[in-house]
C-alpha positions, 0 to 999 in steps of 0.5 A: 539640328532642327525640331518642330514647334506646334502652336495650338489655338483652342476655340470653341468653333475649332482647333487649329495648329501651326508648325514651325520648324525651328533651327540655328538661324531661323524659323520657318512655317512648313505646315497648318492644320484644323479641327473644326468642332460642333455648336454646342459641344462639351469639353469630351467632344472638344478634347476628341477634336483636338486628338484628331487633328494633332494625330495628322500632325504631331510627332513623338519629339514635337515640342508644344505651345498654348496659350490662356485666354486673357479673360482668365488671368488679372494683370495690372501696370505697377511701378518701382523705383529700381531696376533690378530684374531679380528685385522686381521678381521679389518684389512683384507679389507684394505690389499685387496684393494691394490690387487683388482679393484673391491670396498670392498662394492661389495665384502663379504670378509672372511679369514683363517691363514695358519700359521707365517713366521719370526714373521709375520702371514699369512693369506689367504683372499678371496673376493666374488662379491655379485652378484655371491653370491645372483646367487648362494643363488637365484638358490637355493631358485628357487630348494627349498632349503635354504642352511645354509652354502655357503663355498668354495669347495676346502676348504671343502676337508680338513675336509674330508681328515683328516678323511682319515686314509691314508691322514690324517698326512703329506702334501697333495695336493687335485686335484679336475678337474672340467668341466671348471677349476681345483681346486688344495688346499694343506693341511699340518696335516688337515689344509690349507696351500696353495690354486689355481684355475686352467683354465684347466678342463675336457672341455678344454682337451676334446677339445684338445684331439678331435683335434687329431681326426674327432669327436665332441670336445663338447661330455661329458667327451670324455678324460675320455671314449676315452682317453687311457694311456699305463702304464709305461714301456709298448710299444704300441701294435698296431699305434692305442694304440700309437696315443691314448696315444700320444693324451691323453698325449698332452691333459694333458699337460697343466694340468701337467704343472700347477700342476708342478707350483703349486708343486714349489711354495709350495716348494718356500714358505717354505712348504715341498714336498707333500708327496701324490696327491689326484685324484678326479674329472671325470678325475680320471676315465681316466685309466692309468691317476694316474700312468701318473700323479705320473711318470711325478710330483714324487709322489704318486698318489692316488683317494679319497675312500670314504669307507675307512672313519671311520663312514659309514653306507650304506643306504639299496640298496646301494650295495657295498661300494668301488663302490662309489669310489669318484663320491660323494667326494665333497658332502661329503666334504661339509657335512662333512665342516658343521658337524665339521667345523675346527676353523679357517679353513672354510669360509662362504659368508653367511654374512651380509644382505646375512646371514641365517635366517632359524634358525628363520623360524624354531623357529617359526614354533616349537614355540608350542613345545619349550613352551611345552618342556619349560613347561615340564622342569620348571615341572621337575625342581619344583620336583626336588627342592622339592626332593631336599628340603625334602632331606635336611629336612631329612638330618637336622633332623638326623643332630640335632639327632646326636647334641642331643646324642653328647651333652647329652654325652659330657654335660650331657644335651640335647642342641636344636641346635650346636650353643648351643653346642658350647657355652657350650663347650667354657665356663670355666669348674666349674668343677675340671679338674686335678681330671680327671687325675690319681690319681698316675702317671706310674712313682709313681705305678712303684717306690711303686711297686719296693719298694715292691718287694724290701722289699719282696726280703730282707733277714729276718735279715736285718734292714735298717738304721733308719736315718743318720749314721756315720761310726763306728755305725754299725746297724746290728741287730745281729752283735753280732751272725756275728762277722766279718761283718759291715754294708757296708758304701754305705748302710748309705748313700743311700737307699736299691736299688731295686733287682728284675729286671734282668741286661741289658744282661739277667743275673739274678739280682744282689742279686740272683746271686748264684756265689762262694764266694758271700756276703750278700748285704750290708755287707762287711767282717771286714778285710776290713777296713772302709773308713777313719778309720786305721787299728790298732785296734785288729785283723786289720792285720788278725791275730787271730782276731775273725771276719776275715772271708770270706764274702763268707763263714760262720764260718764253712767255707759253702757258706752263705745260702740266707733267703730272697725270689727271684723275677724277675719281667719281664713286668709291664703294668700300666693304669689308675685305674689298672696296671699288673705284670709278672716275676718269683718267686723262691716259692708260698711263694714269691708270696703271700708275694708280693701279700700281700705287695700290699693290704696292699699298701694305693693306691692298692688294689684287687689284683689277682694272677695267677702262673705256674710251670717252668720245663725248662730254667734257672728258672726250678721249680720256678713259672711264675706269672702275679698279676693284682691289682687296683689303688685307693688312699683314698680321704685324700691322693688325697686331701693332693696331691692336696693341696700340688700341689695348695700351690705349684702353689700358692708359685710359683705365689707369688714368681714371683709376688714378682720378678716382683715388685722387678724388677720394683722397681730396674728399678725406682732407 
């Protein structure tokens, strides 16, 4: 919510007042206004001015800001070797009257650090008499007004200039000439870093300025309206430009001077050059003084605008807003001081018996709205929780439906709640676990199905050995029609292996190559002797002998022809209850008989094939199949599976039951 902040500047010439309007995010400058009060008017006629002018612009909820004039307060750099806030505070008072007369209890006492040198803090400590204080609160309360914040005015100008785009970074020296004194404060990056209140004022170089003339040394800002610098470079026109600006420049002496002090000590203090002065005051409208001041201290002089702040809204009648030049810069500064008072860098005397009780005043007199707004607030809060509740409600009842439909999935009964839920899934299955499981694993379905193809594939005259064979005992079915052929030792002593799967490099299974001169598998020619037999039987060393043939060729010298059928199968995909096959066959006739081998299959069943022609590839006119079949072993042979693999686990447990006993037995002898 936004409120408004007034910033006074109480002069002897003039009252002036800024507004701020103050929000969350920022502060922004909507209005200003002044009083202007005549020469030589008491404190009555002072305070009646200020009346007036905050009639135009103050309302009831207005929070107000003022400010001391430095002359009025002592303030001194000490230094301590910790760095604690709360210890400074404590320890600020004690330092102080080493350097003051004046008792601490006739004193309100305040401070700011301006930074550590060599591992000690400093801080700048002011001290304002009481009495000075309560003038100041009481001149007020006679024009009306309760002020919420009494600072000290040069140390308002540095909330102000760090909002200047042009000032805001770097070190920057504030001149603020008053009608009495000169209040000089340097800032560095926003923040104070030196402060002093200088005797020379506008009054005081008024009077040395008339000595150089027959005029009145009390007329209101003579310097400023009389006062003439030549720029530089420029030669006087005339003896009257020359004795104008010999009287000027002899009046501003003293105050150069001063500043030319205050320039050094800065620099003895470890602080850099200033990089920039900041005019304000009603000097500043002396013309030609910027350029006088820049040429006699070595840097740039600039006045303090106003319009260049980044929130300023000019009030309806306003006019234009460069117009306003700097006449308003201290109220400014002091609205801008309460606005956003920069933490560790503003002070207030407004402390103690001397602190601001408006806050109280206004509680009181808003009493009934705050009950009422209380009451509205508790109202919305009850609605709210009761939303709230019906929504949690609402919630819990979807949630309950939800452990409801999961439960009747996972169980097969509706539990009431998930604590139910979750005793049911942590108690111990009654249920036979490994029946879940399939009842052939991937690596079973591929072995049958590979025995399959692998007796669809032999040759209608081959008869696998019936047990162990010894060498010499041929078990050909029709050696007798093949003389010269045995049965290959290898194939005694292993099992046919499987030849319906293509080599690594592409080529076609071993039994379907077609090369010159190949023999059936399994056999081998006689002129080959068996191993661990000899050779002197008859027809050993090839001569006459009646079987000593090529294995590649038949008795009337052709290539053996092959009977069997040819199947390379490419991709088999087995799940759970069903498996896949895809590869080629030479003839539909192959296919049927691979689809035949697995219905006759115990654990197979409703196989389905589909088959294309090939016209192109290696494998032209041969057919591209896919046969989809299911997987379900009869009840005995999972039953006797399962019995086997329980006596197994049951010998298994045993035999480590008696391992166990042996051990110990052995560990007691």
């Amino acid at each position: 919510m936004a409120h408004r902040i007034l910033g006074l500047d109480i002069g002897r010439r003039a009252m002036r007042v800024a507004i701020i309007d103050k929000t969350l995010r920022q502060a922004a400058l909507v209005g200003w206004d002044e009083e202007l009060v005549p020469a030589g008017a008491d404190e009555a006629a002072r305070q009646d001015a200020l009346r007036r002018l905050l009639a135009r612009t103050q309302r009831p909820d207005d929070v107000v800001a003022v400010g001391m004039p430095g002359s009025l307060c002592m303030h001194r750099v000490l230094t301590f070797p910790f760095r604690d806030d709360k210890a400074i505070a404590e320890a600020v008072g004690f330092e102080l009257e080493n350097h003051i007369p004046t008792p601490l209890s006739d004193l309100v006492l305040d401070h700011i650090p301006i930074g550590e040198k060599e591992g000690m803090t400093e801080v700048l400590a002011f001290a304002a008499p009481i009495a000075e204080v309560e003038k100041r609160l009481d001149f007020l309360t006679g024009a009306g007004v309760d002020a919420r914040r009494l600072g000290l005015s040069a140390l308002a100008y540095a909330g102000l200039v760090k909002q200047l785009p042009y000032a805001a970074t770097g070190t920057t020296l504030v001149c603020d000439v008053g009608s009495h004194t000169t209040e000089v404060v340097v800032l560095q990056d926003g923040r104070v870093k030196g402060l002093r209140t200088l005797s020379v004022g506008g009054e005081s170089i008024g009077q040395l300025f008339a000595t150089h003339f027959d005029t009145d040394p009390g007329t209101p800002d003579l310097v400023a309206s009389h006062g003439y610098l030549l720029p530089p470079g420029f030669a006087p026109e005339s003896g009257h430009e020359r004795t104008l600006h010999d009287a000027t420049t002899a009046a501003l002496a003293p105050l150069l001077r001063e500043l030319r002090q205050t320039v050094a000590v800065s620099a003895r203090r470890g602080q850099s050059r200033p990089d920039r002065m900041l005019l304000t005051g009603g000097l500043s409208r002396l013309s030609g003084i910027f350029d006088h001041i820049e040429k006699a201290l070595g840097i740039p002089v600039e006045a303090i605008r106003l319009h260049e702040l980044p929130e300023v809204r000019a009030p309806q009648g306003a006019g234009d807003l460069q117009r306003l030049g700097d006449t308003h810069a201290r109220a400014v500064a002091e609205a801008l001081a309460a606005a956003d008072p920069v933490v560790g860098q503003d002070v207030d005397f407004r402390q103690g018996e001397l602190a601001y009780e408006g806050d109280y005043q206004v509680l009181r007199q808003r009493l009934p709205q705050i009950a009422t707004f209380a009451v509205i607030a508790l109202c919305l809060l009850g609605i709210r929780s009761t939303l709230n509740y019906r929504a949690l409600v609402t919630e819990q009842d979807q949630q309950m439906a939800q452990v409801q439909t999961l439960s009747k999935s996972l169980t097969g009964k509706v539990m009431p709640d998930f604590e139910t839920l979750q005793a049911e899934l942590k108690r111990e299955a009654l249920v036979d676990m490994g029946a879940l499981y399939p009842e052939m694993s991937a690596f079973k379905v591929l072995e049958e199905v590979s025995l399959l193809i692998d007796k669809v594939t032999e040759p209608p005259d081959y008869v696998p050995p019936s047990g162990p064979a010894e060498a010499g005992a041929p078990q050909l079915a029709q050696n007798e029609a093949e003389p010269g052929l045995v049965p290959d030792p290898a194939m005694l002593r292993t099992p046919p292996q499987f030849q319906g799967v293509p080599g690594l490099d592409g080529s076609p299974p071993a039994r379907m190559r077609e090369a010159p001169g190949m023999a059936v598998p399994g056999m081998r020619a006689v002129s080959d002797p068996l191993p661990g037999r000899g050779t002197d039987r008859p027809g050993a060393d090839g001569a006459g002998a009646p079987g000593n043939v090529d294995p590649g060729e038949s008795g009337d010298g052709g290539p053996a022809p092959f009977t069997g059928h040819k199947i390379e199968l490419s991709a088999i995909d087995i799940e759970r209850t069903s498996a896949t096959l895809r590869g080629d066959a030479d003839t539909q006739d192959a296919l049927l008989a691979l689809q035949q081998g697995i219905d006759g299959h115990r654990c197979f069943s409703k196989a389905k094939s589909s088959s294309d022609r090939i016209t192109f590839e290696r494998h032209k006119d041969w057919f591209k199949f896919t046969i989809q079949f299911e997987i379900a072993c009869p009840a005995a042979v999972v039953g006797k599976a399962a019995a086997k693999a329980k006596g197994e686990a049951a010998k298994a447990a045993a035999d480590e039951k008696a391992d166990t006993k042996k051990a110990d037995t052995d560990d007691e002898e």
